[in-house]
Each structure stands twice: as structure tokens, then as C-alpha cells.
C-alpha positions as CSV (number, residue, x, y, z in Angstrom):
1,X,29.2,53.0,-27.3
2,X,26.1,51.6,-25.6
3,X,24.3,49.2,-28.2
4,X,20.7,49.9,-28.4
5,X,18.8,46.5,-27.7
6,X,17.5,44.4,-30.6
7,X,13.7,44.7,-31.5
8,X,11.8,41.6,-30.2
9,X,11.4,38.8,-33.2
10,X,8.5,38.6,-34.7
11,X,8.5,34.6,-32.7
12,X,8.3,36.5,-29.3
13,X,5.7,38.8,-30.7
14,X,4.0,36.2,-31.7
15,X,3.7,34.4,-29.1
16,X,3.1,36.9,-26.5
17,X,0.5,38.0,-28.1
18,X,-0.8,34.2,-28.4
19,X,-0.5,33.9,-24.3
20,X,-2.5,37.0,-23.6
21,X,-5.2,35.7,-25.4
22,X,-7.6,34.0,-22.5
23,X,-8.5,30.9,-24.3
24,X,-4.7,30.2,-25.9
25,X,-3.6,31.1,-22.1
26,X,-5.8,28.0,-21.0
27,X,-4.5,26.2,-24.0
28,X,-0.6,26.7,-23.2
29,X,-0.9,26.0,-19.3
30,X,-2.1,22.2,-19.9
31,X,0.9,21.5,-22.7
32,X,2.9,20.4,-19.3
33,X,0.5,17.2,-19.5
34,X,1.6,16.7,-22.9
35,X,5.5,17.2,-22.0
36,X,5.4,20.4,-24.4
37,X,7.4,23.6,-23.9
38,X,7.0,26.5,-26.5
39,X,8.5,29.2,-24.7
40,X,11.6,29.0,-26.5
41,X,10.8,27.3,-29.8
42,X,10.3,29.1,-33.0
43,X,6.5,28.4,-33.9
44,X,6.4,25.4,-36.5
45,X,5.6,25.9,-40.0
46,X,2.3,24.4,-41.0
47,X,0.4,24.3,-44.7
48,X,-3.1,23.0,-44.8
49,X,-4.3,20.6,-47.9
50,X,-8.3,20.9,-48.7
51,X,-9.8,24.0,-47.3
52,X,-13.3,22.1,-46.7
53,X,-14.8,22.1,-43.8
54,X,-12.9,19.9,-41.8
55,X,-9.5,20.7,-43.0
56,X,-10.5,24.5,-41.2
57,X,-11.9,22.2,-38.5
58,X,-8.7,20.8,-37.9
59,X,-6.3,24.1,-38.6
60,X,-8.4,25.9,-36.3
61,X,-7.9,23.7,-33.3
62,X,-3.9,23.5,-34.1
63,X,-3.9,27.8,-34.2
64,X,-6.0,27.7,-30.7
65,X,-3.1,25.3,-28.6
66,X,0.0,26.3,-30.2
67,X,1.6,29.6,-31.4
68,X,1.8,28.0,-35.6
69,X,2.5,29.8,-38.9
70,X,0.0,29.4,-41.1
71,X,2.4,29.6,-44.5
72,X,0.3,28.1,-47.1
73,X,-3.3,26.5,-48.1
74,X,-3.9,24.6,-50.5
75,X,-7.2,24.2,-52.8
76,X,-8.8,23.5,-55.9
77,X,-11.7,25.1,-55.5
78,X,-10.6,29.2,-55.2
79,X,-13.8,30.0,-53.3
80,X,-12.9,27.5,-50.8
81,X,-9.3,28.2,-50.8
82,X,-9.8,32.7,-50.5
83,X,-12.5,32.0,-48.0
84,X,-10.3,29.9,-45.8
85,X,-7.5,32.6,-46.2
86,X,-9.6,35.4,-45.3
87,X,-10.5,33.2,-41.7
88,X,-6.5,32.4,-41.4
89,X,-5.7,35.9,-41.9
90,X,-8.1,37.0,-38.9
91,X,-6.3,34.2,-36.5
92,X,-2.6,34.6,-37.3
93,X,-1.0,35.8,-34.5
94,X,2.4,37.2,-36.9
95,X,-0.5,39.3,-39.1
96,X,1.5,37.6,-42.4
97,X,-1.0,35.9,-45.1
98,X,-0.4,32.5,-46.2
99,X,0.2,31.7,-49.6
100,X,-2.0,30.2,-51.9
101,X,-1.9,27.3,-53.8
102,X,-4.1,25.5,-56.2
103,X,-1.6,22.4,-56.5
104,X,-0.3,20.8,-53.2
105,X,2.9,19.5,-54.7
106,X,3.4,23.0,-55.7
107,X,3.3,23.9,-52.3
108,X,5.1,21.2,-50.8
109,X,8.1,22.1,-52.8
110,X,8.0,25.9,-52.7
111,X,7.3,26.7,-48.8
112,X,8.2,22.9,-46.9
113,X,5.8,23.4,-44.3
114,X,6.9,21.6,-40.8
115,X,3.5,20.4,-40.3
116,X,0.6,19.6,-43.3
117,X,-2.7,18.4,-42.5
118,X,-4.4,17.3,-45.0
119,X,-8.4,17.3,-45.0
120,X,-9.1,16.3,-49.1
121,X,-11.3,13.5,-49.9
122,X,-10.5,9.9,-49.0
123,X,-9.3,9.6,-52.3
124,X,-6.2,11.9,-52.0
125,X,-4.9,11.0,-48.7
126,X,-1.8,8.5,-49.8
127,X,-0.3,10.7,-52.6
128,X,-0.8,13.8,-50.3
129,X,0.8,12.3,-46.9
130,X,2.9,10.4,-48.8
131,X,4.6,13.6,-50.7
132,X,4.1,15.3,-47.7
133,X,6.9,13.0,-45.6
134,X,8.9,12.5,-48.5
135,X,9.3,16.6,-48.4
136,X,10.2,16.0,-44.8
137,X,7.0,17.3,-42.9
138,X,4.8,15.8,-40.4
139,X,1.4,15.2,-40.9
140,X,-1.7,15.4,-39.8
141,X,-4.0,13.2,-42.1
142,X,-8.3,12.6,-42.0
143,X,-10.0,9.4,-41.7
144,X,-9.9,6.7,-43.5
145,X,-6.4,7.0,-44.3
146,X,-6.9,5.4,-48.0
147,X,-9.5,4.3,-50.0
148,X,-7.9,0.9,-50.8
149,X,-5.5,-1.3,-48.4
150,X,-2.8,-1.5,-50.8
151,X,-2.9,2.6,-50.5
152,X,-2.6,2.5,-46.9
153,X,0.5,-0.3,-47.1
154,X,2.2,2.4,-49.0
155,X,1.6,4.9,-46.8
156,X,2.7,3.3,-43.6
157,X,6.0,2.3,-45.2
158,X,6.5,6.3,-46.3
159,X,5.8,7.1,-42.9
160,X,8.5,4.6,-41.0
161,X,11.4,5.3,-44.1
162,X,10.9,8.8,-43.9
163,X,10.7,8.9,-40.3
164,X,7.7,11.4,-39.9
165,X,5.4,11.3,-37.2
166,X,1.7,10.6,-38.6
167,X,-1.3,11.5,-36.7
168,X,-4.5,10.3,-38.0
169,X,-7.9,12.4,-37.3
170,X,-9.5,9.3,-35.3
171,X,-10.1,11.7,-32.1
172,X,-12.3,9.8,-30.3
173,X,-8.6,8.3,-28.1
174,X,-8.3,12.0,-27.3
175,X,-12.1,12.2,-26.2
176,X,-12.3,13.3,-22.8
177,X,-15.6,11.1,-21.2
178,X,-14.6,8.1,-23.5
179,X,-10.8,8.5,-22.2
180,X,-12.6,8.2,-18.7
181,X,-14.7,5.2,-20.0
182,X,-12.4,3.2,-20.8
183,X,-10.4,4.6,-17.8
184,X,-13.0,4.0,-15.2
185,X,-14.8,0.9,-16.7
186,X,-12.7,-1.3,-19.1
187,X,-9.5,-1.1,-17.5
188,X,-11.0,-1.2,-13.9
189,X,-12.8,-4.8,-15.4
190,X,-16.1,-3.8,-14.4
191,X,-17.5,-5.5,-17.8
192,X,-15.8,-8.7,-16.4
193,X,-15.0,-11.1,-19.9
194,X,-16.5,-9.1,-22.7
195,X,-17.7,-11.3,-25.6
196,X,-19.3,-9.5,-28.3
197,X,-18.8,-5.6,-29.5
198,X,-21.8,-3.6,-31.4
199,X,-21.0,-1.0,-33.6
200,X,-23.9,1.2,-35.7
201,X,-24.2,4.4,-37.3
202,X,-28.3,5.1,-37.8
203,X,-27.6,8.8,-39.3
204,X,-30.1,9.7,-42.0
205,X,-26.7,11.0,-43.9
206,X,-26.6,9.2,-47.2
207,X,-27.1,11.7,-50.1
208,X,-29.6,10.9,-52.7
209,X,-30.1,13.4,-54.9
210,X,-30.0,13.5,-58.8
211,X,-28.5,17.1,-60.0
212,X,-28.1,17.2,-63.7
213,X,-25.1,17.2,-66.0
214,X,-23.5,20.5,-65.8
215,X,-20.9,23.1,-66.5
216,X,-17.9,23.1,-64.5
217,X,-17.7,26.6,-62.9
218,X,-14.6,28.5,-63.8
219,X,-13.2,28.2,-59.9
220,X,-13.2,24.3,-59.6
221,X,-10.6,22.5,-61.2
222,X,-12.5,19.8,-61.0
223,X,-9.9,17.5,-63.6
224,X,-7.5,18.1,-60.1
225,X,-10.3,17.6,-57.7
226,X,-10.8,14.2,-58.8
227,X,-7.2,13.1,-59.3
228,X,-6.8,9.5,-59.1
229,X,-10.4,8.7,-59.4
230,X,-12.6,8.2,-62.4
231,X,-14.0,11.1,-63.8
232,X,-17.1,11.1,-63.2
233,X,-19.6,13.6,-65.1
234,X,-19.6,17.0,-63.3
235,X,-22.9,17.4,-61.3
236,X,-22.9,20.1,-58.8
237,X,-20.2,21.3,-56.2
238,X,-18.7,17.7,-54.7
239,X,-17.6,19.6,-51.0
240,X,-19.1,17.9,-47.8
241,X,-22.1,15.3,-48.2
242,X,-22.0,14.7,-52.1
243,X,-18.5,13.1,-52.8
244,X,-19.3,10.4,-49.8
245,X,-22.4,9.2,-51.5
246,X,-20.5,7.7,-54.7
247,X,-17.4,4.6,-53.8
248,X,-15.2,6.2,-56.4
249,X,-14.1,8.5,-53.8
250,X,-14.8,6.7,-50.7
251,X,-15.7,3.5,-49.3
252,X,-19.5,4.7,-47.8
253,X,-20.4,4.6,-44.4
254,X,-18.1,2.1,-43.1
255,X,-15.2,3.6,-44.0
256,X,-16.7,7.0,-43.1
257,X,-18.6,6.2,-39.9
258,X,-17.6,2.5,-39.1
259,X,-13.7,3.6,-38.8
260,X,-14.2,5.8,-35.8
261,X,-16.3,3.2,-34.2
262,X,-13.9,0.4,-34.9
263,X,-10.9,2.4,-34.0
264,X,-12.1,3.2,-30.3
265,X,-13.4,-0.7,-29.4
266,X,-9.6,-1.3,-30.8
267,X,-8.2,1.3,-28.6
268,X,-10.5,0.1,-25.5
269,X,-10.2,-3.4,-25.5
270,X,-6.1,-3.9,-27.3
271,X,-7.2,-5.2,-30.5
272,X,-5.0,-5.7,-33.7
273,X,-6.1,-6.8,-37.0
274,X,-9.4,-9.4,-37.6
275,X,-9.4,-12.9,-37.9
276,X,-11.7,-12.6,-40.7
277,X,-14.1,-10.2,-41.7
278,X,-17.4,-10.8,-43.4
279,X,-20.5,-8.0,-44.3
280,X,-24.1,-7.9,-46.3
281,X,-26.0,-5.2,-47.2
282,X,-26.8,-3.2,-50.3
283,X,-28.8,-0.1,-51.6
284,X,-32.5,-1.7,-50.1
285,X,-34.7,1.6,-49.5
286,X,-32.7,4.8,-51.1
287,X,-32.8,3.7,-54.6
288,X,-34.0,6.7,-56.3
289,X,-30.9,8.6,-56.5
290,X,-27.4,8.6,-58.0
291,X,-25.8,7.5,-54.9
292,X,-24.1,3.7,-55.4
293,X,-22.9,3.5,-51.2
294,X,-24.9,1.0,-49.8
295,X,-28.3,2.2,-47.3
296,X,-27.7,-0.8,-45.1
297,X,-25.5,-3.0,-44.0
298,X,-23.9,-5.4,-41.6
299,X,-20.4,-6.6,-41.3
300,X,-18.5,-9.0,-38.8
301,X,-15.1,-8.9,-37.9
302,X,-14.1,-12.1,-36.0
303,X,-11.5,-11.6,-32.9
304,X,-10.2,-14.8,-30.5
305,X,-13.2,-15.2,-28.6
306,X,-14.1,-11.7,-29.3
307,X,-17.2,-10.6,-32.0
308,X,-17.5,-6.9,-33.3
309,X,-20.4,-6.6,-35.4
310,X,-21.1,-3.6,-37.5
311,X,-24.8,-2.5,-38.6
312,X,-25.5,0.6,-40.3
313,X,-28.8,2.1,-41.7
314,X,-28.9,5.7,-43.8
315,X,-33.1,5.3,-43.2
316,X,-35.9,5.0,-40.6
317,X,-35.4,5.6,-36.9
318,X,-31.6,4.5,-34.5
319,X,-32.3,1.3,-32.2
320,X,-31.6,3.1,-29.3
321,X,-32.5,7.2,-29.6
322,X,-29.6,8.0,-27.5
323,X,-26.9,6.1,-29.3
324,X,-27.5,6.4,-32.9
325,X,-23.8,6.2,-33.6
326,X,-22.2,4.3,-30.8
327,X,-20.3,1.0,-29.5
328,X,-21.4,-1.2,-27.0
329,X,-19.2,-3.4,-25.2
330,X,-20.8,-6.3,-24.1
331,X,-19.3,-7.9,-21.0
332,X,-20.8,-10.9,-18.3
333,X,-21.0,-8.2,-15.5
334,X,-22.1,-5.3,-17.5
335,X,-22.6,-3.1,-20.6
336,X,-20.6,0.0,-21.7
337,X,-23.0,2.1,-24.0
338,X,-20.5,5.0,-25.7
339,X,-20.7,7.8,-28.6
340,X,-19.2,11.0,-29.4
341,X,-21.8,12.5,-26.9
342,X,-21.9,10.4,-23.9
343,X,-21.4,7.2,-22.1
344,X,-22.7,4.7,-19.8
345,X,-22.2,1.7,-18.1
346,X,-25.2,-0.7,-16.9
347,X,-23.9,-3.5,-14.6
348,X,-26.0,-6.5,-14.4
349,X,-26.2,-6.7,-10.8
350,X,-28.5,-4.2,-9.6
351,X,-26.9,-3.4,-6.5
352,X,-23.7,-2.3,-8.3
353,X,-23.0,1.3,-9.5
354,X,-23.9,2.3,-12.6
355,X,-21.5,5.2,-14.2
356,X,-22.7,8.2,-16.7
357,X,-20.3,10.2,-18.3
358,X,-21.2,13.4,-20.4
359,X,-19.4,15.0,-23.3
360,X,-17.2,17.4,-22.6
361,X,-17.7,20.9,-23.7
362,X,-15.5,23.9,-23.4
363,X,-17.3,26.7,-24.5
364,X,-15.8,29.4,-21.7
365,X,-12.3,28.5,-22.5
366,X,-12.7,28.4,-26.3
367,X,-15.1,31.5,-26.9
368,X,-14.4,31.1,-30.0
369,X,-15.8,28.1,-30.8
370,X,-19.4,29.8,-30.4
371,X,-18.8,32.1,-33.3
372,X,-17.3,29.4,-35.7
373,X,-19.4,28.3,-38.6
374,X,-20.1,24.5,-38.9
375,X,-17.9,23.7,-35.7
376,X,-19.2,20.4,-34.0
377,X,-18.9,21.7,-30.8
378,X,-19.0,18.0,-29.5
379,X,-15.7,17.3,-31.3
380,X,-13.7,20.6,-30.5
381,X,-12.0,19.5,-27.1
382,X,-11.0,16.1,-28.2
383,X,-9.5,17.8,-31.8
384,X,-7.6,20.4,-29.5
385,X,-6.2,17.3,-27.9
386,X,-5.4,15.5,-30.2
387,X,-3.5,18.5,-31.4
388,X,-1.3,18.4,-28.6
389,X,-0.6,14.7,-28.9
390,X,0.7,15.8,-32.3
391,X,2.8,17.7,-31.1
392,X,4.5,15.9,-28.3
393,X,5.2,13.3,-30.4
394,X,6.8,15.5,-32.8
395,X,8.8,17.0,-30.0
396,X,9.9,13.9,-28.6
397,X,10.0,11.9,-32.4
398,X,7.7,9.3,-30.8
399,X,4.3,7.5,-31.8
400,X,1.3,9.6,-31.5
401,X,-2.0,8.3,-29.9
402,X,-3.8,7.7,-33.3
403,X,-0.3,6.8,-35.3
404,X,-0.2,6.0,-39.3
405,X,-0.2,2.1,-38.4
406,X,-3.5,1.8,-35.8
407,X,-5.3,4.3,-38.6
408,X,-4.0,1.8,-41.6
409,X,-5.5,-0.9,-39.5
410,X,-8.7,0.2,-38.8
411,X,-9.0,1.9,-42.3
412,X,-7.9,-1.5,-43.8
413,X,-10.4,-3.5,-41.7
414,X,-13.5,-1.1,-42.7
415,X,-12.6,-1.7,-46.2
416,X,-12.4,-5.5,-46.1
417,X,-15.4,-5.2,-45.0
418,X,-16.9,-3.8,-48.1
419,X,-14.6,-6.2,-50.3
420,X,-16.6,-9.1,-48.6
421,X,-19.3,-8.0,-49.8
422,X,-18.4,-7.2,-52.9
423,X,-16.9,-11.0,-53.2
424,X,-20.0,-12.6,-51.3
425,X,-17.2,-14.2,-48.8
426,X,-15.4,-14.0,-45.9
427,X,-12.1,-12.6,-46.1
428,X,-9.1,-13.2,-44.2
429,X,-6.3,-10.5,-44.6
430,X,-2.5,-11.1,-43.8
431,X,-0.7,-7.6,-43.0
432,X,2.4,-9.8,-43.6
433,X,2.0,-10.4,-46.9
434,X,-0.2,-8.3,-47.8
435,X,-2.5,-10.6,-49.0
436,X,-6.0,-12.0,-48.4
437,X,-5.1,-16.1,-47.6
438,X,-6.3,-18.4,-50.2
439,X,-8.0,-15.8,-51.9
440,X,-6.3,-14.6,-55.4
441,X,-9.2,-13.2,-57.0
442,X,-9.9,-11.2,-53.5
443,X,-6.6,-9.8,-53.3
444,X,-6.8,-8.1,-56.7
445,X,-9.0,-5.9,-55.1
446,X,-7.2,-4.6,-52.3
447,X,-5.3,-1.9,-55.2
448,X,-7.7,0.1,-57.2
449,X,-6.8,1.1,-60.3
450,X,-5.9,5.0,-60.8
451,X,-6.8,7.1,-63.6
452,X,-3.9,8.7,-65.9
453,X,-1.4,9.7,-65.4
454,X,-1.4,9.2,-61.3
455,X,0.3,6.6,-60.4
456,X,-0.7,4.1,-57.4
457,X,1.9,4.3,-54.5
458,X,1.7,0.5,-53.9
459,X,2.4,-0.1,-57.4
């Protein structure tokens, strides 16, 4: 008797249809660059933690270059978390929901996702990534990694024991023009001996305002939302802008704007950790509002023959219109000028070739991206690549480009920065013993203390 031929699986279906979609089609034919074959692989597993905006950023770009499941989301705010299912449910290629969770270690336990991203506040990234590879997923994690260095210690360690591969949302290595820029100018030694490095963020971005004490709506767990931090007075929704005004959840605009900065001069130019790190500033103009990050200022992280030198200003007008958060590499034979949007190098002589590279947009291969609310469109291409870095390294159980380690460091470094000011000193850290040298009183405040009953993963 003849044996009528299985149906297909719903993996084949799945991923048929997700070829003979035009933009996935464009997506899947450059995963050979990347050493990535899905033909025959069952589509990974993936759970999202923090339903915000970027956490959808980042989901989004995963669903658009590989045929995933979306099994699970994860949020305390239900708003958040039903209005990121409803987008899911229009993009899943298999036409099955994901779950819903309001607690992540709930979800961790009951679905073990392959792959979590996580795209919570600073303050939840350890305990999250680190439960996440301790229930045997990879991850995906958002800058900074930690909100103290001692956090970040912890969550390298998980990463190596556990034997996860870690992927941290510093994009800007997966950026096409400033892959070329560093291609084309730093490697090719057209800045000849490079001296000094300027980093600056000039973004009017610093919220201010002074919402009054009020009800927590029946949605928000906001006791959940906060976690580890102190509980401070409920004030209004805390989602994008608000919760990076205040340090109990952050560490301000170095740690949210400095990091990527600091993370592509490392990348560019081979650096490891700082000598010794020193920074100034304070709340000088914005002092009106509730907001305790500081407004402005300065910080210096000291290299062998090699100065990078922070300045950032939440006020008044950007030094330079067209780079208003940028690095510039300063060499004896020329200048490399490069943000998220462009980049250019100015040689000294003037009979050499100057170079301008633009952003890369891909708007006709990723229609989508047009119809996406809040998408930086800037952003998109480097995310989808980074994406596929992810996964190759999962594939082949290797490093990724932006690997748990190169984010500790540049987390770590960011945040010494703000613990020199704090002290009034400069700082010297040692990754080897975790300690800042000769500086007792300094190194108690590389752990912050957690609020009950969460426990600190470096304690």
C-alpha cells in the first residue's frame, strides 16, 4: 500500500513562507557572509524581556534576517506587553501567539527560549542575562550591560561558565560606513600616529520635568519594574526618556551615550581597559527639574600614549552641527570625524584625498522599516547585522563582534568615569582583581547596594 506523503512541518512552512517575502529573501541571501545556513535548521526559539521600544527595536530586526519563533514576551507594564504581542502576532511567520509573561523568571523556566534579548532598563540587565544563561539560552543584551562594575564582573563570569554566546547591543561594529571607516582609514594608516580621541554627545536629551506624586495605574507593576533599585515615589509612566534622567536606574549620559562612543574608538584603534580614568561635571544649567544625571560633563580615560576625552552637554547648541554625537580620531596626518550618520576623513596635506562616507540606508529592501513606529531608520541596517553576527556565533559557539567581555569593558569604563567624579579623583581600575589600586574607599563603590529581597550577583 502506497503511503501518502507526510504534510510539510510547520519549520518548512515557515520558512518558505519567510523566503518569499522580498525583504527576508534579501535578508537570507547575505547569511553566506556570515557562514549561516538555515535551510535545514529548525527556526530557534527566542523570548524577548522589556517590550519598550527598543526591545521591539531589536526583536524586529532578528524576525526580518532569520525564520525565529517568537514563544514568549515578557513585561510589567500589560499595555506594553499586549501591544508588543499584537505587532509579533502580525510578523510571525508559524501564525502561533507568544505567550505572555509579566515575570521573566517565570518565563525562563516555563518556555527556555534558545535566544532572549533583553531590552529592560540598565538596572535589570545582570539578573536578567545572567538567569537567562543559567537556563541555557543565548542572549542578546542592551547597553550598558550593568549599572555597576561589580554587576558586570558577574555577568561575564555567567557568560564563560555557562558557556553562552553574549551579544551586546553596541552596533555601531556592525555599522556599515563606520565598518568602512575604520576599513579604509585607520587600518590603511592614513591618520598616521594618532594621539588624542574626542568623544561628545551634544543631544538636548536630558529630561527635566517635575510630574507629581501619583497613583500607580493598575497595569504597571511598578514594585517589579523597579526591582533592584530604590523605590522611588511613583511619578508618571518611567518607559523611554524618564527612567535615564534619575542614576538609580542608570548611570546618565555616559553610560547611555558615552558607551557607544567609547566602544567604537576601542573597536577602531585595539584598545583594552584605561590606564586611569578621571571626569568633572555636574547639574550646571538644568536645575529646575527632578533629574539628578549630570547636564555636563567631561571625563578622561588615559591610554599609553593615547588620550580619549569625553565631553557631554544636555543644553545649548553641538560644537560642530554635523557631529553632535561623534568621535574624532586625531592623527599627525589627518582627522577621522564619525557618528551614527556619517563619516569623514580630513588629511592635513591638502593635496591628499579626503574620504566621505554616508549612512547606510536600506529602505527598498526593508519596506517595512517605513511603516514601523519609532524605528531609527539610521540604526536598522547595522541592528540587522548585528543580528547575523549573533547568530553565526551561536552556530559556530564562537565570540560575537560585540561579546559580553568588550561590552563589560566599555560599560565598566563609562562608569568609572562617573565614580571619579563622585570621588573627586582619578581612578585606576584592575579587571584582575577587581579592584580600583590604592583606592579602598573607591572600590566600595564599584557594587551598589540592592533593595530587598534581590540579591546582587557579585555578592
Amino acid at each position: 500500500m502506497n503511503t501518502p506523503p507526510s504534510p510539510p512541518s510547520p519549520f518548512h512552512i515557515s520558512r518558505r513562507r519567510f523566503l518569499h517575502s522580498a525583504s527576508a529573501a534579501l535578508a537570507y541571501s547575505s547569511l553566506g557572509a556570515y557562514g549561516l545556513d538555515l535551510v535545514n535548521r529548525k527556526p530557534r526559539r527566542v523570548g524577548l524581556i522589556g517590550t519598550g521600544w527598543y526591545g521591539k527595536s531589536d526583536l524586529f530586526r532578528l524576525m526580518q534576517v532569520a525564520p525565529v519563533e517568537v514563544v514568549a514576551l515578557c513585561d510589567v507594564d500589560q499595555h506594553l506587553l499586549q501591544g508588543a504581542a499584537e505587532l509579533v502576532n502580525q510578523r510571525q511567520q508559524s501564525g502561533q501567539p507568544p505567550r505572555l509573561f509579566a515575570d521573566y523568571r517565570e518565563m525562563l523556566k516555563a518556555e527556555k527560549p534558545d535566544i532572549v534579548l533583553i531590552g529592560t532598563p540598565d538596572h535589570w540587565h545582570a539578573l536578567q542575562m545572567i538567569a537567562a544563561v543559567e537556563a541555557g539560552a543565548d542572549v542578546y543584551v542592551q547597553k550598558p550591560i550593568s549599572v555597576d562594575v561589580a554587576e558586570g564582573e558577574a555577568m561575564l563570569a555567567a557568560a564563560r561558565h555557562h558557556q553562552r554566546v553574549v551579544q551586546v547591543g553596541t552596533q555601531r561594529k556592525s555599522t556599515p560606513h563606520l565598518i568602512e571607516a575604520r576599513k579604509q582609514v585607520v587600518e590603511a594608516g592614513l591618520l598616521g600616529k594618532i594621539g588624542q580621541v574626542d568623544l561628545c554627545c551634544y543631544f538636548n536629551m536630558r529630561a527635566n520635568g517635575n510630574p507629581p506624586v501619583a497613583p500607580v495605574p493598575d497595569f504597571l507593576d511598578y514594585e517589579m519594574w523597579t526591582g533592584p533599585a530604590p523605590l522611588r515615589p511613583y511619578d508618571g509612566l518611567p518607559h523611554l526618556r524618564w527612567w535615564r534622567t534619575f542614576m538609580e536606574y542608570g548611570n546618565g549620559i555616559v553610560g547611555d551615550m558615552c558607551v557607544h562612543m567609547l566602544d567604537t574608538a576601542r573597536w577602531m584603534l585595539g584598545l583594552g581597559w584605561p590606564l586611569r580614568v578621571s571626569s568633572a561635571g555636574g547639574i550646571f544649567v538644568q536645575k529646575e527639574g527632578k533629574s539628578n544625571i549630570s547636564d555636563t560633563q567631561t571625563a578622561i580615560f588615559e591610554y599609553p600614549d593615547l588620550t580619549v576625552m569625553w565631553q557631554h552637554r544636555t543644553w545649548g547648541e553641538p560644537a560642530d552641527p554635523d557631529y553632535p554625537w561623534a568621535l574624532v580620531i586625531h592623527g599627525d596626518k589627518g582627522v577621522l570625524k564619525a557618528s551614527t550618520q556619517r563619516a569623514d576623513f580630513i588629511p592635513h596635506d591638502k593635496g591628499a584625498k579626503a574620504i566621505h562616507l554616508d549612512c547606510v540606508y536600506e529602505r527598498e529592501k526593508f519596506p517595512g522599516d517605513l511603516t514601523e513606529k519609532d524605528i531609527e531608520l539610521n540604526a536598522a541596517p547595522a541592528t540587522r547585522r548585528h543580528m547575523l553576527d549573533f547568530l553565526a556565533a551561536i552556530d559556530q559557539r564562537s565570540r560575537p563582534i560585540a561579546d559580553i567581555e568588550q561590552g563589560h569593558i566599555s560599560t565598566a569604563t563609562c562608569i568609572l568615569a562617573n565614580l571619579a567624579m563622585q570621588a573627586g579623583r582619578t581612578l585606576s581600575y584592575d579587571p584582575h582583581t577587581q579592584q580600583i589600586t590604592g583606592d579602598p574607599a573607591a572600590s566600595k563603590l564599584l557594587r551598589r547596594p540592592y533593595r530587598e529581597p534581590w540579591r546582587h550577583p557579585g555578592s
